[in-house]
C-alpha positions in Angstrom: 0.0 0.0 0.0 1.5 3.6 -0.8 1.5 5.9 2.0 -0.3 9.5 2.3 3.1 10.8 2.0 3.6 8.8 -1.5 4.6 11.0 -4.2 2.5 9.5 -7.5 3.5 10.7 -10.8 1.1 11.0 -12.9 0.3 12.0 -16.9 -2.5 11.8 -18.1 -3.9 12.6 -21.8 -7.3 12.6 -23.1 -8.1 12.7 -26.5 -11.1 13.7 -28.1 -12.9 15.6 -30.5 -12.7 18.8 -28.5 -8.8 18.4 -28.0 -6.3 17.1 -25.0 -6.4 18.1 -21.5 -3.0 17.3 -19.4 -2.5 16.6 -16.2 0.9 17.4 -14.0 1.7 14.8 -11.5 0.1 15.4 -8.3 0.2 14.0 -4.0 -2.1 11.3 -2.5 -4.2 14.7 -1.7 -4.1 15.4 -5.1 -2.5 18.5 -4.3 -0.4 20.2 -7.7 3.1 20.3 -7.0 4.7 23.9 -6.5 6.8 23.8 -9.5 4.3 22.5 -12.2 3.0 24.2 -14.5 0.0 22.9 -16.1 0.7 23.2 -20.0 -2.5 24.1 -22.1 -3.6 23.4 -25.9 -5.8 26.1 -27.8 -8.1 24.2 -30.2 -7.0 24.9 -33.9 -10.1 24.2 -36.5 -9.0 23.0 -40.0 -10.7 22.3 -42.7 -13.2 19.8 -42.8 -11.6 16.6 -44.9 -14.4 14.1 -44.4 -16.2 12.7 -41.6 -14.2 9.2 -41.5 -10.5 10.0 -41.0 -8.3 7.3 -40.1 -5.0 7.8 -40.9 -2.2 10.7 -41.0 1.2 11.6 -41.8 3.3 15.4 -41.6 5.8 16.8 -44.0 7.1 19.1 -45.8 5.1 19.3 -49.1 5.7 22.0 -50.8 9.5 22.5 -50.1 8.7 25.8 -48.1 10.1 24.4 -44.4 6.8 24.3 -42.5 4.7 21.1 -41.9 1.5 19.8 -43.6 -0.8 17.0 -43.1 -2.0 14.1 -45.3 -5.4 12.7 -44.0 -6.9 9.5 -45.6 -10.7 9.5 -45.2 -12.0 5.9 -45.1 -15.3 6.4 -46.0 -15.0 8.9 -48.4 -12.4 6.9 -50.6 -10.0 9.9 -50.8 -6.5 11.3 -49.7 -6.8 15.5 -48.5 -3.6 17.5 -48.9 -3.4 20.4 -45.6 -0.7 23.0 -46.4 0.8 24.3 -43.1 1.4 28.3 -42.3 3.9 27.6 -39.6 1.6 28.8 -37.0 -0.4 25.7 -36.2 -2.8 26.8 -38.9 -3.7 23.7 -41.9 -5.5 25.1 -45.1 -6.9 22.0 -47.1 -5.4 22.1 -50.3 -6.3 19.0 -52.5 -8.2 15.9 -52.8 -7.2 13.1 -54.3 -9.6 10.2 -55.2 -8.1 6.5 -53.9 -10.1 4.0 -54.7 -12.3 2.3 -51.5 -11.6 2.4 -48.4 -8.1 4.1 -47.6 -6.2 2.5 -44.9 -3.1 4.3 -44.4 -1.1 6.9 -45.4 2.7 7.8 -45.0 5.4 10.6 -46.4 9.1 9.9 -48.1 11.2 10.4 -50.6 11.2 7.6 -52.8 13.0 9.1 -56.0 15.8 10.9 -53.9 15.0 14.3 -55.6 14.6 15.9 -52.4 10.9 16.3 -52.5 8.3 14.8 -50.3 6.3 11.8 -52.3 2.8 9.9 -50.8 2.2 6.4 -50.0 -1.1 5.0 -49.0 -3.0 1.4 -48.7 -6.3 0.8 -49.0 -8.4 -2.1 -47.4 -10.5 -4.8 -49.5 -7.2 -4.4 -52.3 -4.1 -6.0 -52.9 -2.3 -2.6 -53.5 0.0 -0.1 -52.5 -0.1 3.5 -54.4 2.9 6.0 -54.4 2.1 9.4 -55.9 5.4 11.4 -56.5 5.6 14.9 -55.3 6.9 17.8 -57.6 8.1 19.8 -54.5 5.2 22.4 -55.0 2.7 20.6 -53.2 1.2 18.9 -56.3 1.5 15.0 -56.8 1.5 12.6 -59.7 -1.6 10.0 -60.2 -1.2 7.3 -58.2 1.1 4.4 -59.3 0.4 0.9 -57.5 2.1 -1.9 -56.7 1.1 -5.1 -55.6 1.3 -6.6 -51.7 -0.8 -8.5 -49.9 -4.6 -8.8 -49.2 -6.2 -5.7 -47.4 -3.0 -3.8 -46.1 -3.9 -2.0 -42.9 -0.9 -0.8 -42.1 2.2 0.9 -44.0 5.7 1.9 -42.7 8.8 3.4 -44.5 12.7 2.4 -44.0 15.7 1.0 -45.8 15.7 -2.4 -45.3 18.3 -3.4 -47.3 20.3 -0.9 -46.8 20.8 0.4 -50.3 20.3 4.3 -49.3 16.5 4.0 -51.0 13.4 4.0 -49.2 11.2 0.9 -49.0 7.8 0.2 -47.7 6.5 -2.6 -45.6 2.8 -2.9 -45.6 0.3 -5.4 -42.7 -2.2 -7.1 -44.3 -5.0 -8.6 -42.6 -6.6 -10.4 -45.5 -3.4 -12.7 -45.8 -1.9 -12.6 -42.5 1.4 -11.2 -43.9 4.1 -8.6 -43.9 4.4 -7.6 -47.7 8.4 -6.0 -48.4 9.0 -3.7 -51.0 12.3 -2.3 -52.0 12.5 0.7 -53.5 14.7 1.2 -56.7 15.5 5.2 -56.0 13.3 6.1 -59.0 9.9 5.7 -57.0 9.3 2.1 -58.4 9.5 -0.7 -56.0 10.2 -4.8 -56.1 8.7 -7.1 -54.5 10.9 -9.3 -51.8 9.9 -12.3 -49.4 7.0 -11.9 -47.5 6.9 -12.5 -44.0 3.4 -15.2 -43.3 1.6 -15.9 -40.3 1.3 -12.3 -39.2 -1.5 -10.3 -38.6 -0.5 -6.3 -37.8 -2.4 -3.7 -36.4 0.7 -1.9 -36.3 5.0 -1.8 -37.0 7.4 0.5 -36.2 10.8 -0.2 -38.2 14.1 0.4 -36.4 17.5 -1.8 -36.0 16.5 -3.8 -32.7 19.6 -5.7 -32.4 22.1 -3.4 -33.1 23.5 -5.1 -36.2 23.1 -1.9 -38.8 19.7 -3.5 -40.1 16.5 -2.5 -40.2 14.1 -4.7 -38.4 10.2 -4.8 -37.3 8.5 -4.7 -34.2 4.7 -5.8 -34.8 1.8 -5.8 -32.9 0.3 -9.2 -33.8 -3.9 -10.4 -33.5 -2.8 -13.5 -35.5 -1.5 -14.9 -31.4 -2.0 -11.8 -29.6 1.7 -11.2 -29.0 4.6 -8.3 -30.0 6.1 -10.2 -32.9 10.2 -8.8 -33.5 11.1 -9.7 -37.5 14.8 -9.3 -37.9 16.3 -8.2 -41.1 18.3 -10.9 -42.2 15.8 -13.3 -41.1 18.2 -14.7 -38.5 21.0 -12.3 -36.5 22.9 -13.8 -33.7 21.5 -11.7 -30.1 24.7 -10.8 -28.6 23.3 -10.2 -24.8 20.1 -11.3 -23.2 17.3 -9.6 -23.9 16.6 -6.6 -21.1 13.5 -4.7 -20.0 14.2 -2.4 -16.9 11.2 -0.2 -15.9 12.2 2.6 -13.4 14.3 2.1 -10.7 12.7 2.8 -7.2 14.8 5.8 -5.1 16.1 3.2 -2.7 17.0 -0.4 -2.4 18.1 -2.8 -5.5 16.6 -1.8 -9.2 14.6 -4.3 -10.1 15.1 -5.8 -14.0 14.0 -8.4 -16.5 16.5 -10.4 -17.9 15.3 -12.9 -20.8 16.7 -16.5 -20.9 17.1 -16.2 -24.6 21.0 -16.1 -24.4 23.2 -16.7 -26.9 20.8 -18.5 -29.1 19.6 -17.5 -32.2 16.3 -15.6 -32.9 14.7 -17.1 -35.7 12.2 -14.3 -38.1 9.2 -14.0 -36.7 9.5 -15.8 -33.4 7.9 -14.3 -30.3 9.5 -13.0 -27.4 7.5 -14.4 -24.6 6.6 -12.9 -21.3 7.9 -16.2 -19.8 11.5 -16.4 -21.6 11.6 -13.2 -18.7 12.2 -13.4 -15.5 13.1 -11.1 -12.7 16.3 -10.5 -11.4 17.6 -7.5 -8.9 21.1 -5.6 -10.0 22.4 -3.6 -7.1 23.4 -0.1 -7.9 27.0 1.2 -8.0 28.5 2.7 -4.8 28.6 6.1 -7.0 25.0 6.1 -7.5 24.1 5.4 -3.7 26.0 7.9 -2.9 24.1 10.2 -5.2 21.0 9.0 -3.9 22.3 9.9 -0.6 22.4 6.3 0.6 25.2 5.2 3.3 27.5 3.1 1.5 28.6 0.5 4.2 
């Protein structure tokens, strides 16, 4: 049980049409504490884009240094173009029609001229459309390329390290992870497929420390954080470690997996039970910091 004179931490965001309200960390009493100031958000109207958004990215559309938005609109089978003043302040620009039911949207470079190109998915297809950008907030027509069934989900990276953006997509029809490299002209190539996945959502970033890009995937094919490697099968040089925050006094406690030295193969899970707790003293430098008495 915590104590009246417990100090919680606590941040809290609600999100909702009218906006976000934030919340400093507060005593048991629910007293504010001295030094917090409470931060506030002034509700910025846009233009209205459709009644069924579902997906957005920010960039730099028209080469002029200040962020706009891409909004997909699920039920209205289109793609609206914002243009940003710098101020917080998003005048819709263009629409363009998709095809059904958008899924997801994203922003890159995929020709390496500098200029910010479009990538979106759209559910019930087998497709994912690039529209290159001329750098004046204007796009090509679509150009699409084929992954697997309904992609929900779309994230950019290099994944093979070439220096040219690629695009992963999650499809839910097939329960797989479609790869496509890019060529650096805005075409793209299909490689292997990873199967027996079903994403909600992937973030891309090198998990292992090995220089390539891998994905972390939040999987409803088994209700688990799938990790996909990028060479399918890297050596994991320490054990796997999750260490929430350390308490002020007394041993830090930390989760040390039992996955060793062994190799990860592509799409295994990381379990909650490979982990399981162990408690690392701190350093006689940091108890002193702490203002422990180091016996």
């Amino acid at each position: 049980m915590l104590s009246k004179k417990t100090t919680v931490r606590l941040l809290l965001a609600l999100v909702s049409c009218a906006g976000i309200a934030v919340w400093c960390w507060s005593d048991m009493s629910g007293n504010a504490a001295p030094a917090c100031s409470t931060p506030s958000f002034a509700v910025v109207l846009t233009s209205n884009v459709g009644n069924s958004l579902n997906s957005l990215a920010l960039g730099d559309l028209n080469g002029d240094g200040k962020p706009d938005l891409v909004t997909t609109s699920y039920f209205e089978d289109k793609v609206s173009i914002l243009m940003g003043d710098g101020a917080g302040n998003f005048a819709l620009s263009s629409n363009t029609t998709t095809g059904a039911r958008p899924s997801a949207v994203a922003i890159g470079d995929f020709n390496g001229d500098g200029r910010a190109d479009i990538a979106f998915t759209r559910d019930f297809s087998t497709t994912v459309s690039v529209l290159i950008g001329t750098g004046t907030g204007s796009f090509s027509a679509p150009t699409n390329f084929t992954v697997g069934t309904n992609p929900l989900v779309l994230v950019l990276a290099d994944f093979n390290n070439d220096g040219k953006l690629d695009l992963a997509t999650g499809n839910d029809g097939s329960n797989t992870i479609s790869i496509l490299l890019g060529n650096g002209s805005g075409g793209f190539t299909s490689a292997t497929p990873v199967t027996g996945i079903r994403a909600t959502s992937m973030a891309a970033a090198d998990l292992n420390h090995d220089g390539k890009i891998d994905l972390a995937i939040s999987n409803t094919a088994n209700g688990k954080v799938t990790i996909v490697l990028g060479d399918g099968a890297d050596q994991i040089d320490s054990p796997y470690v999750q260490r929430p925050d350390p308490p002020r006094r007394g041993p830090s406690p930390a989760y040390v997996g039992v996955l060793g030295q062994r190799r990860l193969a592509a799409g295994e899970t990381i379990e909650a039970a490979d982990l399981v707790p162990v408690y690392l003293r701190p350093s006689e430098a940091e108890l002193k910091r702490r203002g422990i008495a180091v016996s």
